[in-house]
N, C-alpha and C positions, 0 to 999 in steps of 0.2 A: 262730594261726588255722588252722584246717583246710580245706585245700580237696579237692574230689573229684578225682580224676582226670578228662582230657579224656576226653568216649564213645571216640573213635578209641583213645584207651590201654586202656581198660577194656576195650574189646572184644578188642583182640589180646592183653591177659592173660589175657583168658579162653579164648581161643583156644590162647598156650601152655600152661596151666595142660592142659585137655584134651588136646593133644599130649602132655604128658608123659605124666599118667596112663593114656594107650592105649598107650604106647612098652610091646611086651614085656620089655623087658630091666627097666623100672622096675616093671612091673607082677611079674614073677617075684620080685626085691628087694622089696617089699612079701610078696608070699605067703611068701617066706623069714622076713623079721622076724614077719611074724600068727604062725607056726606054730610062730615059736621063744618067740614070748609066751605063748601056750597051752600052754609044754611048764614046769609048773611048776619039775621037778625041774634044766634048761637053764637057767633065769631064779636060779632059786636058788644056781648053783653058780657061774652069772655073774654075779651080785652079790656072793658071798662072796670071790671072786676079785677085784673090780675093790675091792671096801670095805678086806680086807684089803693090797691093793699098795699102795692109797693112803695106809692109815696106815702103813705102813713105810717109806711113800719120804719123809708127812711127817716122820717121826723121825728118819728118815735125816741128811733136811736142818736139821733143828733139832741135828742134833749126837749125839742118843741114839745109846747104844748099840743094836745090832738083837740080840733072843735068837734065835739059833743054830735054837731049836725052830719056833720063827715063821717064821721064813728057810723051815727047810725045808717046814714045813705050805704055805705059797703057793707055794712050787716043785710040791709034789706037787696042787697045786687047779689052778695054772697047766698042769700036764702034763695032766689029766682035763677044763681047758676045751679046752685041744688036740687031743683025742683026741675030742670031743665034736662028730658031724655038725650037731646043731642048732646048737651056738654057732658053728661054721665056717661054717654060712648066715647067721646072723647077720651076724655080722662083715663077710662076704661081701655083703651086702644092703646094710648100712651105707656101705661103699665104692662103692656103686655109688649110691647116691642121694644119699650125699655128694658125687661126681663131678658128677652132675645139677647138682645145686643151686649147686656151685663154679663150675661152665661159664654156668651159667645169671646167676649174680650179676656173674660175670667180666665177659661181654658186656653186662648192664647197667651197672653202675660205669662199662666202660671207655665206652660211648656217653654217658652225663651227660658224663664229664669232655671229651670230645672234639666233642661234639656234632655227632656222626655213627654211623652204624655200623663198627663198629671192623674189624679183619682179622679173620681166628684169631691170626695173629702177633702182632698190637699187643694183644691180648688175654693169649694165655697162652705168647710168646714161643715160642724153638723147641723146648724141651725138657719141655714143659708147662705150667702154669699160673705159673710163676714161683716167684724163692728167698720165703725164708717165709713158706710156708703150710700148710706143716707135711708137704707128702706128700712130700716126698722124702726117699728113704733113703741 
């Protein structure tokens, strides 16, 4: 069964939903992603990049041997998204609206399960958002 949201929720989701979108840091992260989708030849080189690692990592893991020629081709694709300002905003973008949206799920998660509003602590402990969740290196 589906129910609606109480007005009182709906309206303060609508209320962060607006916060974020007016936040300049999200809003710059967005203009970085639009202008790296409009750059055909950036969108190109970072699909060829990301298609090609993935078949090699799956081969990888299935056991195949990897060719030597392949190996190198995505090291040389991998260095030219590197070198590449639009893919570096991308990426760049993406981390920061990933961060948004992590923060943002964090503090709700951790208030359902607590039923309350949580700290920043009891949220994402002291070192960040906590072990796996993939951002720490």
């Amino acid at each position: 069964m589906t129910q609606l949201l109480a007005p009182a929720i709906a309206s303060r989701i609508d209320e962060l939903c607006a916060a974020i979108a007016a936040d300049p840091d999200v809003q710059k992260a967005r203009d970085q992603a639009e202008a790296f989708l409009a750059d055909e030849d950036a969108v190109g080189l970072y699909r060829e990049v990301m298609n090609l690692g993935r078949s090699l990592e799956q081969r990888h893991r299935g056991g195949q041997k990897l060719d030597a020629q392949e190996v190198s081709r995505f090291q040389d694709l991998q260095d030219q998204a590197d070198a590449h300002e639009g893919i570096q905003a991308f990426v760049a973008a993406q981390d920061v609206l990933q961060e948004v949206a992590n923060r943002v799920n964090g503090f709700v998660t951790k208030t359902l399960e607590k039923g309350r509003v949580p700290t920043q602590e009891e949220v994402f402990g002291q070192g960040g958002c906590g072990e796996g969740c993939g951002c720490h290196h």
